[in-house]
C-alpha positions as CSV (number, residue, x, y, z in Angstrom):
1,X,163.6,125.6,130.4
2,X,166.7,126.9,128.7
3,X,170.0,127.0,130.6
4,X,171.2,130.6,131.0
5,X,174.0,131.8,129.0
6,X,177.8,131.2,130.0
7,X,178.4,134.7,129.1
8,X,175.4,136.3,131.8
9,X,177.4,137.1,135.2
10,X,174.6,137.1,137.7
11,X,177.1,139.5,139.8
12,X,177.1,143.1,138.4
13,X,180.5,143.7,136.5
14,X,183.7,146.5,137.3
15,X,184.6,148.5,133.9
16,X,188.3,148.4,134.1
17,X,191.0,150.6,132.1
18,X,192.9,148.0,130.0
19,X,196.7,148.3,130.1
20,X,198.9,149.4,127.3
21,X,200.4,146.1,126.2
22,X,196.3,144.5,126.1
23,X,195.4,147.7,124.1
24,X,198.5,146.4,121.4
25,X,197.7,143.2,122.1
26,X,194.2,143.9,120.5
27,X,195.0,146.4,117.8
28,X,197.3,143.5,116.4
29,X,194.9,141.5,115.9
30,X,193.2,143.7,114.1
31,X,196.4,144.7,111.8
32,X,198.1,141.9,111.9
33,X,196.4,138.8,111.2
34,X,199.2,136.8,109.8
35,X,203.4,137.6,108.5
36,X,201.7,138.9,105.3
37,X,200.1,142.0,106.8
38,X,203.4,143.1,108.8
39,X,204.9,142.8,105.7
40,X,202.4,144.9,104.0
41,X,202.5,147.5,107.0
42,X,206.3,147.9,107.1
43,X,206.2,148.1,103.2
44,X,203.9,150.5,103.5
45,X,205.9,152.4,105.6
46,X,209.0,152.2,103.3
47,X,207.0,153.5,100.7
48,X,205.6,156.3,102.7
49,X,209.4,157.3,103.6
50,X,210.1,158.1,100.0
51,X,212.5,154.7,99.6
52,X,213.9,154.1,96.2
53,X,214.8,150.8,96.7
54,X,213.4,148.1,99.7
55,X,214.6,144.5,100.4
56,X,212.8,142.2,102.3
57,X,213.8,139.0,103.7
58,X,211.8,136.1,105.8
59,X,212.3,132.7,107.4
60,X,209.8,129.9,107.9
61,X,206.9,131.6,106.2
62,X,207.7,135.0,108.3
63,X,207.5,133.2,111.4
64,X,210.3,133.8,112.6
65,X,212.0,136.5,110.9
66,X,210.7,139.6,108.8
67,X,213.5,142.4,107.9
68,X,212.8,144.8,105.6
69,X,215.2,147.2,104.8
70,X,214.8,150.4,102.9
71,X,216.8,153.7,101.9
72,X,213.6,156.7,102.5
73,X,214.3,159.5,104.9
74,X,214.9,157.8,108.0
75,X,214.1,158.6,111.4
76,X,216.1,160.9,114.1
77,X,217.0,159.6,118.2
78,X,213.9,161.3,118.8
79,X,211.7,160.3,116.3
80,X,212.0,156.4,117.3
81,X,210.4,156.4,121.0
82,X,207.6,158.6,119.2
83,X,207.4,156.4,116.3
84,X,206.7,153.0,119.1
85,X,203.7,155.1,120.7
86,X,200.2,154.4,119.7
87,X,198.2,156.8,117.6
88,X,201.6,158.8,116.4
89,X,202.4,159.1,113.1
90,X,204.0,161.4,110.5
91,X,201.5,160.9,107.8
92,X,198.3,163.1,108.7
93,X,198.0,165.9,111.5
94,X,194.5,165.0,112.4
95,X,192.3,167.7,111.3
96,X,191.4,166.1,107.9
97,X,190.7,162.0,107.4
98,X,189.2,162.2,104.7
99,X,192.0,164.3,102.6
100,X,194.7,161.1,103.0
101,X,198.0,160.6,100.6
102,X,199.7,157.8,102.0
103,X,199.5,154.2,102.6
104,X,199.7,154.3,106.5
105,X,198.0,157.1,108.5
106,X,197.0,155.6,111.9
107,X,199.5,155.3,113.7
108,X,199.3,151.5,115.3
109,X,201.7,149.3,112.9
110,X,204.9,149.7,114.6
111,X,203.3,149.5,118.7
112,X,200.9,146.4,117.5
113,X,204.0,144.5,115.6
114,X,205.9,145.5,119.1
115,X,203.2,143.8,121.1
116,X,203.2,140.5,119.2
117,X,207.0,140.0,118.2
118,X,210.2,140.8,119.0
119,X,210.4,144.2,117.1
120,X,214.5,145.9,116.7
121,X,214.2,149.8,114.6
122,X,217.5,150.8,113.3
123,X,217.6,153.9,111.4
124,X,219.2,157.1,110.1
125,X,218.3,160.5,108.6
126,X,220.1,162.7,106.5
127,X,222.2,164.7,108.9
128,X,221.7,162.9,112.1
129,X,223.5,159.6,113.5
130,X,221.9,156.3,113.5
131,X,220.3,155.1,116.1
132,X,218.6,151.9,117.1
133,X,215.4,151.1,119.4
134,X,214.1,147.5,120.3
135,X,210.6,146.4,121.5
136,X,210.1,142.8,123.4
137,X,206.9,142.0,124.8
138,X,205.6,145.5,124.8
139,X,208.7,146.4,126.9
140,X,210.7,149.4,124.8
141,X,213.7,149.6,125.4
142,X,216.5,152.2,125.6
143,X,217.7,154.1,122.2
144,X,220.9,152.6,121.4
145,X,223.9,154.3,119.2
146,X,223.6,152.1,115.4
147,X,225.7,151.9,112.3
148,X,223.9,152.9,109.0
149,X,224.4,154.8,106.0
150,X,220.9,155.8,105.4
151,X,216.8,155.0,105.5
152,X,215.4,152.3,107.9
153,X,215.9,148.5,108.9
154,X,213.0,147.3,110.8
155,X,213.4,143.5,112.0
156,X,210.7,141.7,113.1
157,X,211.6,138.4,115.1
158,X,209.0,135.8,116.6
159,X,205.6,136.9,115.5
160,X,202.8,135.8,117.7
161,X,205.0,134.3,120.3
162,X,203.6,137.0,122.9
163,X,200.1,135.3,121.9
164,X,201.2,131.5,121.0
165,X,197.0,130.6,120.4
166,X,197.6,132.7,117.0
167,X,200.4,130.6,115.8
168,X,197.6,127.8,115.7
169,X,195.7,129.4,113.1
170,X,198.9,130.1,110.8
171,X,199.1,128.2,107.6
172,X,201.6,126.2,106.7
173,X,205.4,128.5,105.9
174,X,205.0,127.7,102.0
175,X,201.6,129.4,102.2
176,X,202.4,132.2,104.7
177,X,205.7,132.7,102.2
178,X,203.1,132.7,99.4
179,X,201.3,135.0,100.6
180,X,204.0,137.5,101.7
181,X,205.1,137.1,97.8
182,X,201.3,138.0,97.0
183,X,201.6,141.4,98.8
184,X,205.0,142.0,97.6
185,X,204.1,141.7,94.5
186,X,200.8,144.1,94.7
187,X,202.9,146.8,96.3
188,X,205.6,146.5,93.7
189,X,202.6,147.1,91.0
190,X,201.7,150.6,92.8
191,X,205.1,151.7,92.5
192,X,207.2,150.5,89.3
193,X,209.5,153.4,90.3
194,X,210.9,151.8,92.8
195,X,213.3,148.6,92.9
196,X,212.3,145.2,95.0
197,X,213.9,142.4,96.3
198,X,212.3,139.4,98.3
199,X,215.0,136.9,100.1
200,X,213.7,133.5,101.9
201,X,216.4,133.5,104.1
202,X,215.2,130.3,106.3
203,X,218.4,128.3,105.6
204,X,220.6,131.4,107.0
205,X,223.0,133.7,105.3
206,X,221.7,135.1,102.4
207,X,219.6,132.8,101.0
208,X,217.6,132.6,97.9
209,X,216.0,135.4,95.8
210,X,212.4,135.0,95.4
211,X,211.5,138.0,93.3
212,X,213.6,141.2,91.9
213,X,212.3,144.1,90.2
214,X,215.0,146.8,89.0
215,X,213.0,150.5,89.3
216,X,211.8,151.0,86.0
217,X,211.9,154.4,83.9
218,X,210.0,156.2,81.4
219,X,206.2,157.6,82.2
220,X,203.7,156.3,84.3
221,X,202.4,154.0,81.5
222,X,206.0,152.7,80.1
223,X,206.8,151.8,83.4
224,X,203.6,150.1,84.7
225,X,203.7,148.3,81.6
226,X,207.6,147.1,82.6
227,X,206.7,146.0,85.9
228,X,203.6,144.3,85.2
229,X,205.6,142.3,83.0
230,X,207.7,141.8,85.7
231,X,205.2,140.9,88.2
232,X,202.1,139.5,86.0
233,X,204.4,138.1,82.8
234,X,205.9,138.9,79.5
235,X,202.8,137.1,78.4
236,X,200.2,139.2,80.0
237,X,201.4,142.3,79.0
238,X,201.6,140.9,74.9
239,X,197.7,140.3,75.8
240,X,196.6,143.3,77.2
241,X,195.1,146.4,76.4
242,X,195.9,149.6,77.6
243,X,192.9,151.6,79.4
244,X,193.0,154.9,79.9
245,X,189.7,157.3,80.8
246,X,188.7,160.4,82.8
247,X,184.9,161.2,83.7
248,X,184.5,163.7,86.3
249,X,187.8,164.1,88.3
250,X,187.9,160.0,87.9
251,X,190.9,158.8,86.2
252,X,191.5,155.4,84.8
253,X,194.4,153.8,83.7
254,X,195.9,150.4,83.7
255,X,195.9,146.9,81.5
256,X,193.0,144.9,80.8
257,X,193.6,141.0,79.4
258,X,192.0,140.7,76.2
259,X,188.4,138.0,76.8
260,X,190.8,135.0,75.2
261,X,193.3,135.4,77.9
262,X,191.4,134.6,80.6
263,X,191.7,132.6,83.8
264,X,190.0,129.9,85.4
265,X,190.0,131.9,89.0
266,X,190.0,135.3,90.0
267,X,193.5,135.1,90.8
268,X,195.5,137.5,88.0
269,X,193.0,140.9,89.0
270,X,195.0,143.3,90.6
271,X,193.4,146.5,92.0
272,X,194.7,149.7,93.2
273,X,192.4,153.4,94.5
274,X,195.1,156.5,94.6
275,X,197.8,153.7,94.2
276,X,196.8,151.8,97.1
277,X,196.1,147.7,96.7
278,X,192.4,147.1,97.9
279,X,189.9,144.0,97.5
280,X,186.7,146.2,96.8
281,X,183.7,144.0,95.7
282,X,182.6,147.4,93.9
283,X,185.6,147.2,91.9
284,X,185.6,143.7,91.1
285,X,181.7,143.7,90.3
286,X,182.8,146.5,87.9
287,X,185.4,144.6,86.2
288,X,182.8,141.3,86.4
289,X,180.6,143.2,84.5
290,X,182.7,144.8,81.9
291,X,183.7,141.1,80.6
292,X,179.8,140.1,81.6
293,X,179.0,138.4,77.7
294,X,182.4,138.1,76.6
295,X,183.7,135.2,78.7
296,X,182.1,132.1,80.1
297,X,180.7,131.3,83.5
298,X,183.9,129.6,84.9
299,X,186.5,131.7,83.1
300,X,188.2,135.1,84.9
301,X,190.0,138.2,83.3
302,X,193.4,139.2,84.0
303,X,193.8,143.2,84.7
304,X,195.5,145.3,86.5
305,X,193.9,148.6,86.8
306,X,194.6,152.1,88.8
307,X,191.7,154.6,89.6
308,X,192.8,157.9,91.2
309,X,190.6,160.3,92.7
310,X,190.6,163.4,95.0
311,X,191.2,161.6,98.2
312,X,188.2,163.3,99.6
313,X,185.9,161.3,97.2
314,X,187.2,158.3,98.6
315,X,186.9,157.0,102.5
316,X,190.5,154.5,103.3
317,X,189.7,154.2,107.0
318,X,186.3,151.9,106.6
319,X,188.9,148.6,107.3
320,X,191.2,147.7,109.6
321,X,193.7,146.7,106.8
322,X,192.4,149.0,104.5
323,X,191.8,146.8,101.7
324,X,188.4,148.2,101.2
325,X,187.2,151.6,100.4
326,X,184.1,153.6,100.0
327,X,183.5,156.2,97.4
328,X,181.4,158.9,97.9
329,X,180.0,158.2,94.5
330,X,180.1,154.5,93.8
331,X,178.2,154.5,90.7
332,X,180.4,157.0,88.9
333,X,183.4,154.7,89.8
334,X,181.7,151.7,88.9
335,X,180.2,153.5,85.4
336,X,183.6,154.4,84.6
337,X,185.5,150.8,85.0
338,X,182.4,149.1,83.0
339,X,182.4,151.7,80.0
340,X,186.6,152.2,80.4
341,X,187.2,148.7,79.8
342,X,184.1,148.0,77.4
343,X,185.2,150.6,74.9
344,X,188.8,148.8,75.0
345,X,187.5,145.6,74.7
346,X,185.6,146.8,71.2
347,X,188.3,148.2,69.9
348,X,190.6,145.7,70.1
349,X,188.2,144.7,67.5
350,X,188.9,140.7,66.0
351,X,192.0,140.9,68.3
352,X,192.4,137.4,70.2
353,X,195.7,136.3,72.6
354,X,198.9,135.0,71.5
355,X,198.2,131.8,73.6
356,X,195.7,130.7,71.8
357,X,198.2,130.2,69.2
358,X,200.9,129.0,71.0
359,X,199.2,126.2,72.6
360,X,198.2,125.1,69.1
361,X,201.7,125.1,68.3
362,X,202.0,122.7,71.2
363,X,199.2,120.3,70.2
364,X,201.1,119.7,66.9
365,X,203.9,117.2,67.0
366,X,206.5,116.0,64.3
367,X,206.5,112.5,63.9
368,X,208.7,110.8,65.5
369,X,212.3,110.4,63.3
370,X,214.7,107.1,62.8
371,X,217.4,108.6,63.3
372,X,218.4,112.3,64.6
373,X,216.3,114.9,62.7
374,X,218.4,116.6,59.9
375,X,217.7,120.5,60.4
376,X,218.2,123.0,57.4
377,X,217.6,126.4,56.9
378,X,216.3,127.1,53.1
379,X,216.4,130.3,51.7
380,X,212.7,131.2,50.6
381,X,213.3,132.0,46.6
382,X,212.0,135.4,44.6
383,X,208.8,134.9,43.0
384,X,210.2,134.6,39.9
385,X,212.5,131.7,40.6
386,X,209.7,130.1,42.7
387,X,207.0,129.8,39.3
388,X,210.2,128.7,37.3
389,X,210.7,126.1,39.8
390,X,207.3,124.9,39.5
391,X,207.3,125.0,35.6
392,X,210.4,122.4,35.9
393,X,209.0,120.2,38.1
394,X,205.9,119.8,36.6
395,X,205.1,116.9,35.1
396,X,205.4,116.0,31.4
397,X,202.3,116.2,29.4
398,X,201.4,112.5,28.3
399,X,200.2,111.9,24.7
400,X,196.4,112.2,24.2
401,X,195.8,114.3,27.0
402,X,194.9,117.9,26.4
403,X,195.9,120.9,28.6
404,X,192.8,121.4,30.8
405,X,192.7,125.6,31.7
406,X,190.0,124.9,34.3
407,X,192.2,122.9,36.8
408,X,194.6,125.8,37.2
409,X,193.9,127.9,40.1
410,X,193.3,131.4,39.7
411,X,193.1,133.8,43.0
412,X,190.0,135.6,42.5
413,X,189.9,139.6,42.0
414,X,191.6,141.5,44.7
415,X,193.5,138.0,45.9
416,X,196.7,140.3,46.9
417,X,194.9,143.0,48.9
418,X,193.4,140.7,50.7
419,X,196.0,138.5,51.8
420,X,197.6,142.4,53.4
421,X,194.7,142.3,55.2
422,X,194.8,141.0,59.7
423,X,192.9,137.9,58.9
424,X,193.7,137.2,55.2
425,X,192.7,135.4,51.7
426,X,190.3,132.8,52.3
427,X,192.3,129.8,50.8
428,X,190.1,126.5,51.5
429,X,187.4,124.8,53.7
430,X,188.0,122.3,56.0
431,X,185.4,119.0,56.9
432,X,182.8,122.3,56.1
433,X,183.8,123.7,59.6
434,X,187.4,125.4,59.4
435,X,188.2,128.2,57.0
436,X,192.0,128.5,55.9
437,X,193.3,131.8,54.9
438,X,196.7,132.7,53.7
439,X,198.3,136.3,55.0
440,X,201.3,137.7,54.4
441,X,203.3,135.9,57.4
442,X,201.8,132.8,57.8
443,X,198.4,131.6,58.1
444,X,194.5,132.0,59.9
445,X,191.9,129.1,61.1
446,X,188.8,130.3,61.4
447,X,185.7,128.4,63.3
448,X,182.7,129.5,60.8
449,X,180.3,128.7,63.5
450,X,182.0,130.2,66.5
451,X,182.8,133.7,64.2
452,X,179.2,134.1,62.5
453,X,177.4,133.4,65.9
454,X,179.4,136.5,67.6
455,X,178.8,138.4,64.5
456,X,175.1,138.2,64.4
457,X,175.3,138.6,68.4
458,X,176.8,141.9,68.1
459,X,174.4,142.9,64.9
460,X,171.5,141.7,67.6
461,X,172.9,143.8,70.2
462,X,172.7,147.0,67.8
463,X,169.6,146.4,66.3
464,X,168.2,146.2,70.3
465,X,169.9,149.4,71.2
466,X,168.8,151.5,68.1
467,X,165.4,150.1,68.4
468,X,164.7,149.4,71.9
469,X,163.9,146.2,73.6
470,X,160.1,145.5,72.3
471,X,158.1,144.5,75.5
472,X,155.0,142.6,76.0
473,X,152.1,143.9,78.1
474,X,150.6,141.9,81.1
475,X,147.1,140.6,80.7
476,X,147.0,141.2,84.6
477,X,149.4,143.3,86.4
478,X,151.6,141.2,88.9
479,X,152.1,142.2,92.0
480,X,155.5,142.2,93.9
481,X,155.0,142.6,97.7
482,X,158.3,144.1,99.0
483,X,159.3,146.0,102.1
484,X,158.7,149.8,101.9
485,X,163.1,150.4,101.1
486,X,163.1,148.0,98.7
487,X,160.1,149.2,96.7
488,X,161.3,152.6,96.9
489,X,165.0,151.4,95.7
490,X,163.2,149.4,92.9
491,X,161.5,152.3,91.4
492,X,164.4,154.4,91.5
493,X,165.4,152.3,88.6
494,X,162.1,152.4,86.9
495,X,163.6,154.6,84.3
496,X,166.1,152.0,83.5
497,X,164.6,149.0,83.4
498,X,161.7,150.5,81.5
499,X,164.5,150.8,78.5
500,X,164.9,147.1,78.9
501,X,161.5,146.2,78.5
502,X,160.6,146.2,82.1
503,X,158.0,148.8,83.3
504,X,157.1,148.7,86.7
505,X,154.5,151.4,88.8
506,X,154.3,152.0,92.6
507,X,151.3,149.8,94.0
508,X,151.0,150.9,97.5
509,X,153.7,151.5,100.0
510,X,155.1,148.4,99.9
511,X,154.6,146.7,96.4
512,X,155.2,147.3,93.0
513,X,153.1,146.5,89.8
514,X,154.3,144.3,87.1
515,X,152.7,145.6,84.0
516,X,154.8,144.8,80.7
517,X,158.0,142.2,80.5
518,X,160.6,142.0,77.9
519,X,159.4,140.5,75.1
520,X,162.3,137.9,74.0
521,X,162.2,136.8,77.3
522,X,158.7,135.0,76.9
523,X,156.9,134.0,79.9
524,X,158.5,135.3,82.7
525,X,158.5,134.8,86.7
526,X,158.1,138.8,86.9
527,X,158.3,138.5,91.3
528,X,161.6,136.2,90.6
529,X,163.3,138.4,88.2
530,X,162.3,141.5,90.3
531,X,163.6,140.0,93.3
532,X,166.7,139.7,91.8
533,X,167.4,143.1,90.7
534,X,166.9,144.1,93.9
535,X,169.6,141.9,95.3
536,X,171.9,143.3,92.6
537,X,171.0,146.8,93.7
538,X,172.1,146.1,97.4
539,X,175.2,144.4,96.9
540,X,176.2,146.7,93.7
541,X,173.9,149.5,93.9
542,X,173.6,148.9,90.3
543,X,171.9,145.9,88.7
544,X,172.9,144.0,85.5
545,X,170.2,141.1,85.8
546,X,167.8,141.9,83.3
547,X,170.5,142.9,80.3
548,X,172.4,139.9,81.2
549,X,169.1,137.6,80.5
550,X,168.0,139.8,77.4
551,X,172.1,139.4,75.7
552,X,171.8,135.5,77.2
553,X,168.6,135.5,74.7
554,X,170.3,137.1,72.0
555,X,173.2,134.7,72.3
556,X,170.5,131.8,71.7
557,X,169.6,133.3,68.6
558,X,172.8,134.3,66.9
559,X,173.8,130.7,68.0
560,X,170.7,129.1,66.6
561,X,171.0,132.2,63.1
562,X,174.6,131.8,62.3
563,X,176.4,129.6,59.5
564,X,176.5,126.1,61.3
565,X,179.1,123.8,61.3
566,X,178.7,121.0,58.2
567,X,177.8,123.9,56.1
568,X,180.2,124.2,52.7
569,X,180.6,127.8,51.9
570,X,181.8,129.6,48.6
571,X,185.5,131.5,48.5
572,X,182.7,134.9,49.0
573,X,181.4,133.6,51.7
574,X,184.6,132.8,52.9
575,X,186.5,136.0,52.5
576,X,183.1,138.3,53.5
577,X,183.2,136.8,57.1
578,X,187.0,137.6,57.2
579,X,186.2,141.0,56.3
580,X,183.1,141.7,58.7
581,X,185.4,139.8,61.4
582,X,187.9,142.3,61.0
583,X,185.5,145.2,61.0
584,X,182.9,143.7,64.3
585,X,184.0,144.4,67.7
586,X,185.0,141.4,70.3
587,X,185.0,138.7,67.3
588,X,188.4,137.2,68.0
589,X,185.8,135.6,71.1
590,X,182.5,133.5,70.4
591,X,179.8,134.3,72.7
592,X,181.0,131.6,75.5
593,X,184.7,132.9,75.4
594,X,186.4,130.3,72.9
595,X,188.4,131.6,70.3
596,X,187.4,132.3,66.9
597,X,190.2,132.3,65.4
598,X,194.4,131.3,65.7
599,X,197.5,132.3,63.6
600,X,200.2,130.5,62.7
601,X,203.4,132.3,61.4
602,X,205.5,131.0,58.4
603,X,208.2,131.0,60.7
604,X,206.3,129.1,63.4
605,X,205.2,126.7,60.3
606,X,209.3,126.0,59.2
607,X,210.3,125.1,62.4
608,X,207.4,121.9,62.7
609,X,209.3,120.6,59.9
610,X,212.7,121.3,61.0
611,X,213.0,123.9,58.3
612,X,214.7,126.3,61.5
């Protein structure tokens, strides 16, 4: 016989009104999990207060000491008492919480940070005096008389030492300090207007600067593009693309990483709805997708991208830290990223990042010198002088040997235009695999294999979208038993799927019927594949299963159709795959993510042999 439950009281139970400092206690721990999300909350607040410029310092991984200072509007005498109650806030009035334009709106930072640490408010608005206020333990104190020129100095001391069982579940103060950096950083990205600083002051005095970031100027797209290099790197920002796009009062804009500068983890995505920092799967399902047969399995993209809406087409308040949202139209936001981000993608065209480059540059290595190498810089001579040159140093023609007019080199027709052109003159052939091309600045590798497989790829993916995807009818009809939701979710897609190949008919109230399969995709577990569309559909309301295994055919055959390695090919062949490379979109990528191609400037070329 089972025990009875530890948590059954066999005597009958008095509801009991909770005291104020419980009630903070457990709103905390809602807010305020860890020193990262007081940051994020009095950062927030900053922001909210119209601050042009915020500091923040910490000690010991925000354990002991968060102080973040800002110059916004500042608060009156009055306002501070009010500002330490629960539920009181300057944001919204109450009547509308849907129609919400700041970062904070509830009310509970400031009395749940109070609760949990030792909380000190100093602040001053334009035409009042300063004044200060201090919470310990819940306990609020009396407002004080302050000196300060302007905005706000909140200073948070102690965190969790009013509930020492949550210090247990902090990480260690290089994480926690991470971490505050992290959301730092994220805010910093949603407003490039306004100037940063992060101080670890563990050590005391004024310690060390962990991150700056001067306001930046220009418009919205200047500036973002400033302080993501700030914040993401010079180098992200040389390998991104700008998005922009607008469908239906949805706006997009941001930076997307082109598919060669991509990540192992999903840890350079930055997100942002009306300028706020969320972690929405919808998003990052969106943004999965986009990149979906463009990168491999185990690679990531880098972005950073912004999508504003009518804050009524958005719900803020479905977390307690608000890092998820819920739009009142979820596919059209989803729709937009995917399409946004694929049209940038194709027309960046044979584009492929700078580090692929770069770390070639590293791989090669002068040999080792006697002595100190002896740098020079030589003048590069006219054209004239160079073919002079040549004629001198050639050598002398021996007796009995005649001139042989077939062992000069000739560039073929059109040579010069197409050295002008992104990718170049093919020049020469490499163990059959590597084709060299001269340009204008330097030179181009190409990987014949990994260029003609994504060429065919993308003709493969035309040719199925002008003409369909050709499907294959059942002998028998297979029949999917499903629950009566699911079914009915299912065939809200018919439409869709039919398109791909995949027709499907109600069988019953609970079941669907099988009747034709794509056709590339051979025999086919129809109840497995169905199974997990639906799965797609719940998580993402929008399901990318069947394309993905119809383009993962595709793939196969461009691989198994394309010019192999081990192949020798003629100066035409050469310089025609240049040309469609230039002209297909996404073929700086082969269809697992490698590169297709790197450059290698003259310049870059001097300085391996110490000619800069």
């Amino acid at each position: 016989m089972n025990a009875p439950s530890p948590n059954m009281n066999p005597q009958r139970p008095t509801i009991r009104q909770l005291d104020e400092a419980a009630i903070n206690r457990i709103a905390a721990g809602e807010v305020v999990e860890r020193p990262a999300a007081a940051v994020k909350e009095l950062v927030e607040n900053a922001l909210d207060a119209g601050a042009a410029r915020i500091d923040l310092a910490y000690a010991d991984g925000g354990k002991t000491l968060i102080r973040v200072t800002d110059d916004g509007h500042g608060m009156t005498p009055e306002d501070l008492p009010l500002a330490l109650a629960r539920h009181a806030t300057s944001k919204i009035d109450g009547t509308d919480l849907l129609n919400i334009a700041s970062f904070g709106f509830r009310g509970e930072a400031l009395p749940s940070l109070g609760a949990v640490g030792r909380l000190t408010i100093t602040s001053r608005a334009a035409g009042h005096e300063a004044a200060s206020l201090a919470v310990h333990d819940g306990r609020i104190g009396p407002v004080r008389p302050a000196a300060l020129s302007r905005g706000t100095v909140v200073e948070l001391r102690d965190l969790f030492h009013a509930t020492p069982a949550r210090l247990k579940f902090l990480r260690t103060d290089r994480a926690e300090a991470q971490a505050i950096n992290d959301v730092l950083r994220r805010l910093a990205m949603a407003a490039p207007h306004v100037a940063f600083t992060l101080r670890d002051v563990s050590g005391g005095g004024e310690g060390r600067v962990i991150f700056r970031a001067e306001a930046e100027t220009g418009d919205m797209f200047d500036a973002l593009r400033g302080r993501l290099a700030r914040v993401m790197g010079a180098e992200f920002t040389a390998n991104a693309l700008a998005v922009e796009a607008e469908r239906e009062g949805l706006r997009l804009t941001g930076y997307a990483g082109l598919p060669t500068y991509s990540r192992g983890a999903a840890v350079a995505q930055y997100l942002f709805v009306n300028g706020r920092p969320v972690r929405d799967k919808l998003l990052v399902g969106a943004l999965r997708a986009a990149y979906a047969d463009l990168l491999a399995r185990d690679r990531h993209p880098a972005a950073a991208l912004f999508l504003d809406c009518d804050p009524q087409r958005v719900d803020v308040n479905v977390h307690p830290a608000k890092a998820e949202v819920r739009f009142r139209e979820p596919g059209l936001a989803r729709g937009l990223i995917v399409s946004a981000l694929r049209h940038a993608l194709a027309e960046a065209g044979h584009r492929a990042s700078s580090t692929v480059s770069g770390a070639m540059l590293g791989a090669m290595r002068p040999e080792p010198a006697a002595g100190p190498p002896r740098a020079y810089q030589m003048e590069r001579p006219a054209p004239g002088a160079l073919r002079a040159a040549h004629a001198a140093q050639a050598p002398a023609q021996m007796p009995g040997f005649a001139e042989d007019p077939s062992a000069r080199f000739e560039p073929p027709a059109g040579d010069g235009e197409a050295q002008s052109r992104p990718l170049g003159a093919a020049r020469a052939q490499i163990h059959e695999t590597y084709i060299v091309a001269q340009t204008e600045t330097g030179l181009v590798i190409v990987d014949q294999h990994a260029a003609h497989e994504r060429l065919v790829y993308e003709r493969l993916k035309r040719q199925a979208g002008v003409a369909g995807i050709a499907a294959q009818a059942l002998l028998i009809p297979e029949i999917v038993e499903l629950s009566p939701t699911d079914a009915a979710r299912l065939l809200e897609h018919a439409d869709e799927l039919a398109a791909l190949g995949l027709t499907l008919e109600a069988f019953g109230p609970g079941a669907v019927a099988v009747r034709e399969t794509p056709a590339l995709l051979g025999p086919v577990d129809a109840g497995a594949l169905v199974r997990d569309i639906l799965d797609e559909l719940a998580d993402m309301g929008e399901s990318g299963t069947l394309r993905g295994r119809i383009d993962a055919v595709l793939s196969r055959m461009a691989c198994h159709g394309s010019v192999r390695a081990g192949r020798r090919m003629s100066a035409e062949e050469m310089n025609a795959l240049l040309r469609e490379m230039e002209a297909t979109p996404h073929s700086g990528q082969c269809n697992h993510g490698r590169p297709t191609w790197v450059a290698l400037e003259l310049a870059d070329i001097e300085r391996l042999f110490a000619r800069r």
